[in-house]
N, C-alpha and C positions, 0 to 999 in steps of 0.2 A: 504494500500500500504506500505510503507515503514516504516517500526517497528523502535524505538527508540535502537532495537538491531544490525542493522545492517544501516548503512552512507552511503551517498552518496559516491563515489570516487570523487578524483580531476575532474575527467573530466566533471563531473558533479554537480560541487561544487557550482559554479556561474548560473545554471540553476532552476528558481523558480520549487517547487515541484507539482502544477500543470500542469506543463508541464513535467516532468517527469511523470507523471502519464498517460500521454498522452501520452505516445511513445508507438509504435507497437510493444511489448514485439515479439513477432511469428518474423517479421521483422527482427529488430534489430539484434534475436537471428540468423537467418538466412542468414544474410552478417557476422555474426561473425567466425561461427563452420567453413565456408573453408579457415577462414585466422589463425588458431589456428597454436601454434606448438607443436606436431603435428595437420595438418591438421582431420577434420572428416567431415563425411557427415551431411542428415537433421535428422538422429535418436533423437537426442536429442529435435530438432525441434519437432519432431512426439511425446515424452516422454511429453514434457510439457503440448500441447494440450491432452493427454490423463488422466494427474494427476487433469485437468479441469475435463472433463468428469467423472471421478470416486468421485472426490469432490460434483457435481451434485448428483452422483447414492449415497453416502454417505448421503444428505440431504436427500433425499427420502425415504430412510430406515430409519432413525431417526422418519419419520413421522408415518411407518408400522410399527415400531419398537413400538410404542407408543400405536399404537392400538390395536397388538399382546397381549401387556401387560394389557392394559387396557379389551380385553378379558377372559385373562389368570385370574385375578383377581376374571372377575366376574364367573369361571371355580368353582375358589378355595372356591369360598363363598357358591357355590352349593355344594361341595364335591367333586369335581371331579378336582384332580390334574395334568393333563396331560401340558408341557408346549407344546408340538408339535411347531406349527407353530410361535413362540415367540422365540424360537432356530433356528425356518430355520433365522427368521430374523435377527437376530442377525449373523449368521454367514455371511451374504452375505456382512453386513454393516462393519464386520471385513475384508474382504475381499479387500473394498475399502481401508482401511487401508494399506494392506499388499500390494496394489495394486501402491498406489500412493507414499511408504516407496521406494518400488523398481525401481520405475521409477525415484524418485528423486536419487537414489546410481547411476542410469545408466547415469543422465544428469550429474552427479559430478564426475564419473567414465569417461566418452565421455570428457567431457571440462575442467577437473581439475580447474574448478572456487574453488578460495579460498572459497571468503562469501557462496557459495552454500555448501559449506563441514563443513564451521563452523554452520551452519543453522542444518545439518542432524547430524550433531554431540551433539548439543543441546539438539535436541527433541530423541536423539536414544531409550532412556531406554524406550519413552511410544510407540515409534514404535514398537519396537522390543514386549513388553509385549503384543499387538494385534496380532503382527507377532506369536509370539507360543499359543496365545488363536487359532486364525485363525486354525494351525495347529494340537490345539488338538480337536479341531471339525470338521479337515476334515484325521484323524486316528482314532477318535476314535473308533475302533470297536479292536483299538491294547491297547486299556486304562481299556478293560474291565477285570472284573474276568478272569485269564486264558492267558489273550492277553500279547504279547510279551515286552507291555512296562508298564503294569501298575504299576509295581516296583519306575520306577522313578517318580509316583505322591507322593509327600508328605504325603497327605492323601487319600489313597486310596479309601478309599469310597465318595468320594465328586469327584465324575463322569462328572456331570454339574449339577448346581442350578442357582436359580436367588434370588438375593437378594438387591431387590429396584431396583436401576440402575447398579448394578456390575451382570457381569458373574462369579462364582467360580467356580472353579475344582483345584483337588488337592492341596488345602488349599491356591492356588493363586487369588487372583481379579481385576478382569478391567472395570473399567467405564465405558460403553456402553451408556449413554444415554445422555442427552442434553449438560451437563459441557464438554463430548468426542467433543461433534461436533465440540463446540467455538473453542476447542484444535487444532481440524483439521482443522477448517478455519486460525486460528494462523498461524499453520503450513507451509499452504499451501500461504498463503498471503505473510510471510518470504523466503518462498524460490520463488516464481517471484520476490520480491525483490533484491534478491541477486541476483540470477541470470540475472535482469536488470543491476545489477550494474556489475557484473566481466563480463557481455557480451559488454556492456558500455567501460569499463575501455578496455577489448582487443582489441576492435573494434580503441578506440582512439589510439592505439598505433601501430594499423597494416595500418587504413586507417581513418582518423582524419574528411576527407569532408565527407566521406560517413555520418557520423555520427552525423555531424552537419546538413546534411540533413533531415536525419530520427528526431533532434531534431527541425526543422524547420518545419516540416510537423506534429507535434504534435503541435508546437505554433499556427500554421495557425488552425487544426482544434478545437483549443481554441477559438480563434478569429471569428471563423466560428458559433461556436456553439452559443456563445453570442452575436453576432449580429440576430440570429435566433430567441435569446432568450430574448435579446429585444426589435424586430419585433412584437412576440407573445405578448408579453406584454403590445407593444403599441397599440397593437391592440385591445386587450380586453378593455384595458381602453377608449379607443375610442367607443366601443361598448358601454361598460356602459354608457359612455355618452349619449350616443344619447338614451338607453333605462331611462337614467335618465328623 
């Protein structure tokens, strides 16, 4: 949750961090975006739940990604060097990238949150470098011999390769494999942050009860949980007992 790179806001200064942690980020966000000024609709709403969802399809690939290669390997040890299906993977798991880079421009573009802009402004150089891998694996057929863009690869004969966990092409490389993921969950973990907090901070300033509500209904289901939790517990140890 909340990175050592980006704070609480005052309005949230005095609130324990498990309970922030506890708050209905979708919620929150969602009595926020129509008291903005300018006002906006749920778009951003809709952006954040979906930089979820591509985070998910991101881990998944990581896993095909792994097997791809782990194929590809035993390809190369026979002689036969094709990477086929280790490139389709790779590009899809690029795609999450370029997918959830663009949705978080659209929720900092929608609601002018500060910490959300300093967040994307951070991480840009390794978005962005995914952003044009992305894009030279879904042109390339303009990269090749002949094709209208192969000029501007640096090294023209380095098409695509795979070298351990990096993608190259034209003499550039991206980390594609486990170190990228951590990167992305980083990522992606700083910016609900931030966006907790500059939805937080607008919210307190546009309508203050609301929001003390929404952080009331994360204390309660703190309190909730652990009295559930231990319920469960005492119960197990009751069991033991009696199986003692």
């Amino acid at each position: 949750m909340p990175s050592s790179q980006t704070q609480p806001p005052p309005a949230l200064a005095n609130v324990p961090r498990a309970i922030i942690r506890a708050v209905d980020l979708t919620m929150l966000l969602m009595n926020t975006v129509p008291l903005l000024n300018p006002p906006t609709d749920i778009g951003p709403v809709i952006a954040l739940g979906s930089v979820e969802t591509y985070l998910d399809a991101a881990r998944r690939q990581q896993q095909r990604i792994k097997r791809a290669r782990t194929a590809f390997l035993k390809r190369l040890r026979s002689g036969r060097h094709q990477h086929d299906n280790l490139f389709n993977e790779v590009h899809f798991y690029l795609i999450c990238w370029a997918r959830i880079a663009k949705l978080g421009w659209f929720i900092r573009d929608k609601t002018r949150f500060k910490h959300v802009g300093l967040v994307l402004r951070r991480y840009h150089s390794e978005l962005q470098k995914r952003i044009d891998c992305r894009d030279h694996l879904e042109h390339f057929e303009e990269r090749l011999p002949g094709g209208g863009k192969q000029s501007k690869l640096l090294v023209p004969n380095d098409l695509l390769n795979m070298m351990n966990e990096h993608v190259t092409y034209g003499g550039r490389k991206v980390d594609v494999g486990p170190a990228s993921m951590n990167l992305l969950q980083t990522i992606v973990a700083e910016l609900r942050a931030a966006t907790l907090f500059d939805a937080a901070e607008a919210l307190a300033s546009a309508d203050v009860d609301r929001l003390v509500d929404l952080i009331r209904q994360a204390a309660s289901k703190i309190q909730i949980a652990r009295i559930i939790k231990a319920t469960r517990d005492g119960r197990v140890y009751q069991d033991l007992q009696k199986g003692g």
